[in-house]
C-alpha positions as CSV (number, residue, x, y, z in Angstrom):
1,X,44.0,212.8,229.6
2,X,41.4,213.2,232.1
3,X,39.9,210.0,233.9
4,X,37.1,209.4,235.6
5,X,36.0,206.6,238.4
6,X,32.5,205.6,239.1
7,X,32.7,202.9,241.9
8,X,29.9,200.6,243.3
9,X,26.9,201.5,240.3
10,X,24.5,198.5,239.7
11,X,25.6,198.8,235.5
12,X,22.2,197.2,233.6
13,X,23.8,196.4,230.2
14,X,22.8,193.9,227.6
15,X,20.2,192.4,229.7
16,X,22.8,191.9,232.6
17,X,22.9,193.6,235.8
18,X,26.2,193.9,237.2
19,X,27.9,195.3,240.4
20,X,31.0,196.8,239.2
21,X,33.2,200.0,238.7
22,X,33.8,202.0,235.7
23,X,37.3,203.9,234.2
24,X,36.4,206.6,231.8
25,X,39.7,208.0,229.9
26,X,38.9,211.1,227.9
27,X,36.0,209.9,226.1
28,X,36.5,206.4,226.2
29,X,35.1,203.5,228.6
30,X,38.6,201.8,229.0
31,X,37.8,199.4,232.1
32,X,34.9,197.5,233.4
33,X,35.6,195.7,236.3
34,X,35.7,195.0,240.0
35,X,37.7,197.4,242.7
36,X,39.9,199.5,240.0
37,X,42.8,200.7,241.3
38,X,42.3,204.6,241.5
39,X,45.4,206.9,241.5
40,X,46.0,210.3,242.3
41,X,44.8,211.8,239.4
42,X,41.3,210.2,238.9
43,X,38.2,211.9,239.7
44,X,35.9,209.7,241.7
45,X,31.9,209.0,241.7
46,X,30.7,207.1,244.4
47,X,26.9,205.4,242.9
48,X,26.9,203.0,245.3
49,X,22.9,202.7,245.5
50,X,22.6,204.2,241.8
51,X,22.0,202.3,238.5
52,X,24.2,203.1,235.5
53,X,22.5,202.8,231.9
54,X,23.7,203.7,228.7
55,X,22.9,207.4,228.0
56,X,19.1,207.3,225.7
57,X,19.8,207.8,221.9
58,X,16.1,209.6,221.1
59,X,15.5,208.8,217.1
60,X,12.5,210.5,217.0
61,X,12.4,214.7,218.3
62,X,12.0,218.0,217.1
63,X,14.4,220.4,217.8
64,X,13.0,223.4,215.7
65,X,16.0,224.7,214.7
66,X,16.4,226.4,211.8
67,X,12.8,228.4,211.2
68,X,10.6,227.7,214.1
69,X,13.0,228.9,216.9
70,X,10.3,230.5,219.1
71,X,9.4,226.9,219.9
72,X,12.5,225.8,221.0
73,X,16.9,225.7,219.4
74,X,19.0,223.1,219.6
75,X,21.0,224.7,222.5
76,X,17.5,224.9,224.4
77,X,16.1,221.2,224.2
78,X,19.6,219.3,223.7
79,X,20.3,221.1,227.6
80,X,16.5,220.0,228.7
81,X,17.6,216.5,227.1
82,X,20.7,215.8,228.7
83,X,18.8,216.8,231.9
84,X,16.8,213.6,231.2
85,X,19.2,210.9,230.4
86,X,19.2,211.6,226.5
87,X,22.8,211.6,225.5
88,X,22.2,211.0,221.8
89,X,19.2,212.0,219.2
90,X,18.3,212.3,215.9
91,X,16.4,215.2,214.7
92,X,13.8,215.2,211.9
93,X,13.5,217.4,208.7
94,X,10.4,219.2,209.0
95,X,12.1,222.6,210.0
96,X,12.0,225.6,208.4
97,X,13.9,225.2,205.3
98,X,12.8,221.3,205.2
99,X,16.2,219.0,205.7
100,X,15.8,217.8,202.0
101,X,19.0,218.9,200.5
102,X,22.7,218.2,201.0
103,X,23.2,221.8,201.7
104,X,20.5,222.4,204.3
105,X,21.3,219.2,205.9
106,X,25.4,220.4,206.3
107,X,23.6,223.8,208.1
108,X,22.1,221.5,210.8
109,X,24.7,220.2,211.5
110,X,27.0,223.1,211.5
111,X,24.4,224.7,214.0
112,X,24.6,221.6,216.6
113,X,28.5,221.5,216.1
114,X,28.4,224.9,218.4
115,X,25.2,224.6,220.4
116,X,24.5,220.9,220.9
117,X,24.6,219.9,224.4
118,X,24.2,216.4,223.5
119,X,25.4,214.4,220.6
120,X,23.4,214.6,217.6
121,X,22.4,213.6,214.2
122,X,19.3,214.5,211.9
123,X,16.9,212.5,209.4
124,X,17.0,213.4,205.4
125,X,13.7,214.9,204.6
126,X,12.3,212.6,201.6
127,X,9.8,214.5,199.1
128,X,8.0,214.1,195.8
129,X,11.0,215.3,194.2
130,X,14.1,215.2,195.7
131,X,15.0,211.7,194.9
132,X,18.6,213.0,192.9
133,X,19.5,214.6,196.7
134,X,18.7,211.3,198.3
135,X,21.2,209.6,196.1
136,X,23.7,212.1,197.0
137,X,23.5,211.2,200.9
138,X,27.1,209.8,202.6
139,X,25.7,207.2,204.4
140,X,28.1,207.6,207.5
141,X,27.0,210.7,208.0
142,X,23.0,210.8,208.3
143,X,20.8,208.8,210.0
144,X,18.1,208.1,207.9
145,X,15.7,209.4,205.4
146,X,12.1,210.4,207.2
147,X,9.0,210.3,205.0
148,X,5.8,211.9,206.2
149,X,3.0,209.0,204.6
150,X,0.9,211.6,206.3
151,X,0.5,214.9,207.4
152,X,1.9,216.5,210.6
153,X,3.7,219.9,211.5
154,X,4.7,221.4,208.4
155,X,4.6,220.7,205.0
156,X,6.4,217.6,204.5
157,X,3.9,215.2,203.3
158,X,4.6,212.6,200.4
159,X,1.7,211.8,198.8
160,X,3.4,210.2,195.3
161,X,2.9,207.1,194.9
162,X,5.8,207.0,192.1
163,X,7.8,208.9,194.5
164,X,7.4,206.6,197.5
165,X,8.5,203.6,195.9
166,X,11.5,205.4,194.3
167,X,13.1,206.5,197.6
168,X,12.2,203.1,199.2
169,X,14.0,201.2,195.6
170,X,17.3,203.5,195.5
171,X,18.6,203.7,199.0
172,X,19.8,201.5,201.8
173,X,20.0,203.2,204.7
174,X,17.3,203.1,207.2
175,X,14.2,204.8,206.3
176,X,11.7,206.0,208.9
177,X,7.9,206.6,208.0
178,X,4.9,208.7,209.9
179,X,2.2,206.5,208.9
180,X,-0.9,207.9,208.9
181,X,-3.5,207.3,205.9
182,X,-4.5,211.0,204.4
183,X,-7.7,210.6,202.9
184,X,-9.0,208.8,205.9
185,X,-8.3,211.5,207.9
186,X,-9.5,214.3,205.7
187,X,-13.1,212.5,205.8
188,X,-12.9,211.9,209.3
189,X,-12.0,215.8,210.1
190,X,-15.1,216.8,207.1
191,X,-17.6,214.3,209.1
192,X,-16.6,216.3,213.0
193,X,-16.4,219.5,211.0
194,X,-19.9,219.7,210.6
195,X,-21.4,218.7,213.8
196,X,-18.9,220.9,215.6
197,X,-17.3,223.0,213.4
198,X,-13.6,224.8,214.7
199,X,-14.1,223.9,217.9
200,X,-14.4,220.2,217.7
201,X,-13.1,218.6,221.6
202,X,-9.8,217.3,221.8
203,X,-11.4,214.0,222.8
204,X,-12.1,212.9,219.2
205,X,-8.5,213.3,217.9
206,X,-8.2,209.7,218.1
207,X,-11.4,209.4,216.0
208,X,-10.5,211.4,213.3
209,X,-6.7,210.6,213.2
210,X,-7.8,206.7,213.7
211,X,-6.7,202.9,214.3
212,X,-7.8,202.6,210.6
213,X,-5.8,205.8,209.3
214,X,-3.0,204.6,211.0
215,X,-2.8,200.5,209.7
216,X,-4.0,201.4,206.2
217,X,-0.6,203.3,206.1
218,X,1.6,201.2,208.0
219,X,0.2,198.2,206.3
220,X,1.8,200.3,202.9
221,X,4.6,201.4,204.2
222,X,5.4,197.4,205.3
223,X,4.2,195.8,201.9
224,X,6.1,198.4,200.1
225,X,9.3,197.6,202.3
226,X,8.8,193.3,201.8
227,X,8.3,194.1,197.8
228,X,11.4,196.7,197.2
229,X,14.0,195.0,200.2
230,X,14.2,198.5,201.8
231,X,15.5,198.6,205.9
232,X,11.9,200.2,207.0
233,X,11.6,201.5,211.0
234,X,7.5,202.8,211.6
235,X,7.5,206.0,213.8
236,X,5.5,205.7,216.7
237,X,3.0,202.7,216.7
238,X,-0.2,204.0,218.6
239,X,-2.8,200.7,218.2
240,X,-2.3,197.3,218.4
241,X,-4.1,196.5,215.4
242,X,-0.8,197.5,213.7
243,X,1.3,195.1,216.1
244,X,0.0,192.3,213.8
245,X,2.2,193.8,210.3
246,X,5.7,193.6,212.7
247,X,7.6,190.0,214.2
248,X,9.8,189.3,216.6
249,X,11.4,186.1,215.5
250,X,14.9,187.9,214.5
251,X,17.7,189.9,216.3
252,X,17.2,193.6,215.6
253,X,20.3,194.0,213.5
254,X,18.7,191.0,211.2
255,X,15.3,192.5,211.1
256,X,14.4,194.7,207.6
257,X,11.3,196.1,209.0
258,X,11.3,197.4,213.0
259,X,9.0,199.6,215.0
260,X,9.2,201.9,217.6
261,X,7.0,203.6,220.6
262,X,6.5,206.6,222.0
263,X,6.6,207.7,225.7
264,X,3.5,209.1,225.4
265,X,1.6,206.4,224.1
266,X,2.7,204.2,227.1
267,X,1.8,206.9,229.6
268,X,-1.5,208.5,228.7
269,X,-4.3,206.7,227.1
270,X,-7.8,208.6,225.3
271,X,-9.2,209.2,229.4
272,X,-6.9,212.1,229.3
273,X,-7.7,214.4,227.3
274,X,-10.7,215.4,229.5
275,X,-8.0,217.1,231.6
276,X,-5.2,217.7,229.5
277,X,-6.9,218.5,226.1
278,X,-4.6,219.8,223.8
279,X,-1.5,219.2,225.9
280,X,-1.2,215.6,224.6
281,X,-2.5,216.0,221.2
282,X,0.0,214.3,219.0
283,X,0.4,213.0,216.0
284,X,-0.7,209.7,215.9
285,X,-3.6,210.2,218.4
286,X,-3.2,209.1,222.0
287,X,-5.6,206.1,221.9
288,X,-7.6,203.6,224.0
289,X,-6.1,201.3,227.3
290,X,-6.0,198.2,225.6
291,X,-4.1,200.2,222.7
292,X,-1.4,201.0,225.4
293,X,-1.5,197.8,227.3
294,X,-1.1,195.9,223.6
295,X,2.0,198.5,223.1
296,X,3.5,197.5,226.4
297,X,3.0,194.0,225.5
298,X,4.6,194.6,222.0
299,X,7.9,195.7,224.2
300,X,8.0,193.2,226.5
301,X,8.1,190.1,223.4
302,X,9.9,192.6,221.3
303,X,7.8,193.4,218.6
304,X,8.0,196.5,219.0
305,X,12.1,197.5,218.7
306,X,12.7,201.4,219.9
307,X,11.0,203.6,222.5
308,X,11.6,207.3,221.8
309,X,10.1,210.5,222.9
310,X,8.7,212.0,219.5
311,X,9.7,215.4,221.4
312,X,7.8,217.9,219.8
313,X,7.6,221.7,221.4
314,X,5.0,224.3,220.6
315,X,4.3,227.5,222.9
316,X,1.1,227.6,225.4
317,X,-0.6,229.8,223.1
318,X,-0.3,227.8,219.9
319,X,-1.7,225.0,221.7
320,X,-4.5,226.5,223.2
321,X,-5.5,227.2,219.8
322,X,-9.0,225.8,218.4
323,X,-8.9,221.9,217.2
324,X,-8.0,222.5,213.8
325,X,-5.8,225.7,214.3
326,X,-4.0,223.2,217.3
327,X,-0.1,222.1,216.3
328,X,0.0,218.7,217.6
329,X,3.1,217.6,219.3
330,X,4.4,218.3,222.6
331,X,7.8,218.0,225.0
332,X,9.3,215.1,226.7
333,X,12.5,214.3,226.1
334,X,13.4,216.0,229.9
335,X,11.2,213.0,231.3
336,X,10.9,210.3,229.3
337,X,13.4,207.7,230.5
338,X,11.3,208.7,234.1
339,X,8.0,208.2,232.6
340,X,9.2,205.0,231.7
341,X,10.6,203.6,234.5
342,X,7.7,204.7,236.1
343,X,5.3,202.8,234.2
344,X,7.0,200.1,233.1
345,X,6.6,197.8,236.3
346,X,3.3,198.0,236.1
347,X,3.1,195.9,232.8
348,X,5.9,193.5,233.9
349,X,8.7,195.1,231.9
350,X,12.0,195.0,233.8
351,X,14.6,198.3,233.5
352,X,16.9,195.3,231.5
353,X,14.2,195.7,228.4
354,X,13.8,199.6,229.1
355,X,17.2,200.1,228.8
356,X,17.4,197.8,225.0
357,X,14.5,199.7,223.5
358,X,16.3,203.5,224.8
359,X,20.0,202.4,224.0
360,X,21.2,199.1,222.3
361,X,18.5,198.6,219.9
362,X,18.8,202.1,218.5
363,X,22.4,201.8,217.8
364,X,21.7,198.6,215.8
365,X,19.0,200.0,213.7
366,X,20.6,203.3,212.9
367,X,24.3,201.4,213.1
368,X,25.5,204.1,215.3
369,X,29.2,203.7,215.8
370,X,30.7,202.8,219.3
371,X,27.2,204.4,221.2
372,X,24.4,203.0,223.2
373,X,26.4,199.9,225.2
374,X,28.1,200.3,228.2
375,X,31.1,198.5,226.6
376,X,35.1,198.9,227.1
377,X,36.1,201.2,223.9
378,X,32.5,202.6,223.9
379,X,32.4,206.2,224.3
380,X,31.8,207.1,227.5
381,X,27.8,208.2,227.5
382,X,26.6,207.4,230.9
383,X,23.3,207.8,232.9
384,X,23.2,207.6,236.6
385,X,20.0,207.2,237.7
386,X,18.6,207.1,242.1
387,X,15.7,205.0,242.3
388,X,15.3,206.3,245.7
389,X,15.0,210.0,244.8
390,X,11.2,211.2,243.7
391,X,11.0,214.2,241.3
392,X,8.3,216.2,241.0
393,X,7.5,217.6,238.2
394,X,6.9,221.8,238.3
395,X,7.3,225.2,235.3
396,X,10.6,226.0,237.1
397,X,11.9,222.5,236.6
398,X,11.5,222.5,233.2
399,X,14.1,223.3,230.4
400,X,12.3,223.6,227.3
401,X,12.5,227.0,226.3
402,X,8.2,226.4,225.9
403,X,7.9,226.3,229.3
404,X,5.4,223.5,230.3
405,X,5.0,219.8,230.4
406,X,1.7,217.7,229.8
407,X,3.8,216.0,233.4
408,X,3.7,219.1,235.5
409,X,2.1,217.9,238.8
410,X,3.2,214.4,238.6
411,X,6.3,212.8,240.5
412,X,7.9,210.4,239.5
413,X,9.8,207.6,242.2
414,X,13.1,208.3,240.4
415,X,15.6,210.7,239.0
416,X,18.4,211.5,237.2
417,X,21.1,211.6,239.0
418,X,24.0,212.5,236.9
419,X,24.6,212.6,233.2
420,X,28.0,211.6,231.5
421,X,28.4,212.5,227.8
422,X,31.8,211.4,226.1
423,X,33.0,211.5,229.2
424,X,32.2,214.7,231.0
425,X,29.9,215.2,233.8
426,X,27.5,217.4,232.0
427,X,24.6,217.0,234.2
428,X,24.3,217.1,238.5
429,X,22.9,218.2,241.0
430,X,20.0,219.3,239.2
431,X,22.6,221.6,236.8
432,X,23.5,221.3,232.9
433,X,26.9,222.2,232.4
434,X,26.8,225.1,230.4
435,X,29.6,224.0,227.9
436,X,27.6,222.2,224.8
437,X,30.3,219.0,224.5
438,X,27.3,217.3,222.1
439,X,29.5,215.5,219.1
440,X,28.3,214.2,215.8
441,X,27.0,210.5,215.5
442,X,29.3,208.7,212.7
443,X,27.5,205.5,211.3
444,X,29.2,202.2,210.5
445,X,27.8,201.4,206.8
């Protein structure tokens, strides 16, 4: 059995920060403690001057794999994720087939047995009529069920009343909503339509995909999940307006209904897209600074429960398309644990919070077995991160088989250091290993 030695890291864990060494044997985290003894067959890592988190478990990207491959594979944004701290995600159904049968959703994961470079797991498309292959799901081996309350890349929307408050009445695992109101933003696009016609400018995306759109549907999606008992998590909050439908009076693992953030919502704000345009057009819109400052707020008194990158690749061209012909969506899961760190001291959020919302709280929600702590009989899923070592940002940096960033040109005051994924060393030196070791998340329900 191989072992591995990491001496001296500052370990931030479960809101601690601690000055101690780490034995990794095979996959395992087998001893936390001060000045192990090494022997002759241990391989050593000096981080003396590095900080050791728990590897990011992502619940929200899009890996494109099966159907839409010329944005990006598996093999291609699992590497560019492990280059960024991301050691676990979960992957959402709006591929080409849809993830909305038991057979399609076995494919997946037969693809990312062979070409995941980090671990993995993928959301259970819900529809207006696949209800029987919901109740077919083994709940240890899916993450969650994703419904699309409004429209977004492909054609996954659930627009059934009947059939929303079926899915959210027959299942218990966690279910994990878009929320975005669909007539709102039909008469919102009809109204910029005909004042601008194709080529309406970026800058009103937040207008027509709006605050109201978005809390008409999360308000739903909430009162729906109070009225039927269902364990509710809403994707990517963008306005505070919606902060008021979540609480923060429980642990995670006792709340029914969470929320999570995107990196992109705490980075850019609606000043942006004067110089990045289409480049941070997502779905929800990127919205207003006191949006962004009410989201970082939301983190720090733990309204808000999960940060996750919403990584979403489409080629240059595609997005250089006209408003309405533009995909929204765009990738970040090789930078968002670096955005974040950036940006979060300047709202008062400490790394201890970051490091909750990325890791711990994502394993509670989603009851992911024996990942996201850095915990004796954990597996060993490790990021080493040197606060002391900028990176910039640059096209040949970048690992996403699209090839740009909305970050190109920015550094950032940190960087990843080394990556550690059931305990390999699958990221250094600015090198993925080219071995995919990425295993399949089990769930303890």
């Amino acid at each position: 059995m191989e072992k591995l030695l990491i001496k001296n890291a500052t370990i931030i864990n479960e809101g601690n920060r601690l000055k101690e060494d780490i034995l990794i044997e095979g996959e395992i985290i087998s001893s936390i403690s001060k000045k192990i003894k090494i022997d002759s067959v241990t391989k050593v890592i000096d981080a003396d001057g590095l900080i050791l988190i728990p590897g990011m478990i992502d619940d929200q990207v899009h890996f494109r794999e099966p159907g839409l491959t010329h944005k990006g594979n598996i093999s291609s944004e699992s590497k560019a994720a492990i280059a960024g701290g991301v050691t676990s995600y979960i992957e959402m159904p709006n591929t080409i087939p849809n993830t909305t049968t038991i057979e399609d959703f076995n494919k997946k994961i037969s693809i990312a047995s062979t070409n995941s470079f980090s671990n993995f797991s993928f959301m259970f498309g819900g529809t207006n009529d696949n209800l029987d292959e919901i109740k077919k799901i083994d709940p240890t081996q899916v993450a969650g069920i994703k419904l699309f309350l409004g429209s977004s890349t492909g054609k996954m929307l659930i627009d059934d009343l009947n059939s929303i408050e079926k899915i959210f009445s027959s299942t218990s695992i966690p279910i994990s909503a878009h929320c975005e109101d669909e007539q709102i933003i039909k008469n919102n696009s009809k109204k910029f339509k005909e004042i601008y016609g194709e080529n309406v400018p970026m800058e009103y995306h937040p207008a027509i995909r709006s605050e109201e759109a978005c809390y008409k549907s999360s308000k739903y999606a909430t009162d729906l999940a109070k009225i039927t008992g269902a364990r509710l998590n809403v994707f990517h909050i963008s306005t505070q307006k919606e902060l008021d439908l979540f609480e923060n009076k429980l642990p995670v693992e006792q709340k029914k209904l969470t929320a999570e953030v995107c990196a992109h919502h705490l980075w850019f704000t609606d000043k942006d897209y004067k110089k990045l345009g289409s480049k941070i057009k997502w779905n929800p819109a990127i919205k207003s600074q006191s949006d962004k400052d009410a989201l970082w707020s939301a983190i720090k008194d733990d309204k808000i429960d999960i940060i996750a990158s919403d990584h979403a690749p489409h080629t240059e061209t595609e997005k250089e398309n006209s408003y309405f012909n533009c995909p929204s969506g765009g990738p970040m899961v090789q930078h968002t644990i670096l955005s974040l760190l950036e940006e979060s001291p300047k709202h008062g959020v400490n790394i201890e919070k970051i490091v909750e919302k990325i890791a711990h709280n994502p394993s509670k929600v989603f009851n992911i077995s024996k990942r996201g702590f850095v915990k004796e009989g954990y597996f060993a899923d490790i990021v080493l991160i040197d606060p002391n070592s900028p990176t910039l940002v640059s096209k040949k940096s970048l690992l996403y088989k699209c090839g740009w960033s909305p970050f190109e040109g920015v550094t950032f005051s940190s960087s990843i250091h080394s990556t550690i994924l059931n305990g390999r060393v699958v990221y250094s030196n600015g090198k993925v290993n080219e071995t995919p070791y990425g295993k399949k998340l089990v769930f303890d329900r």
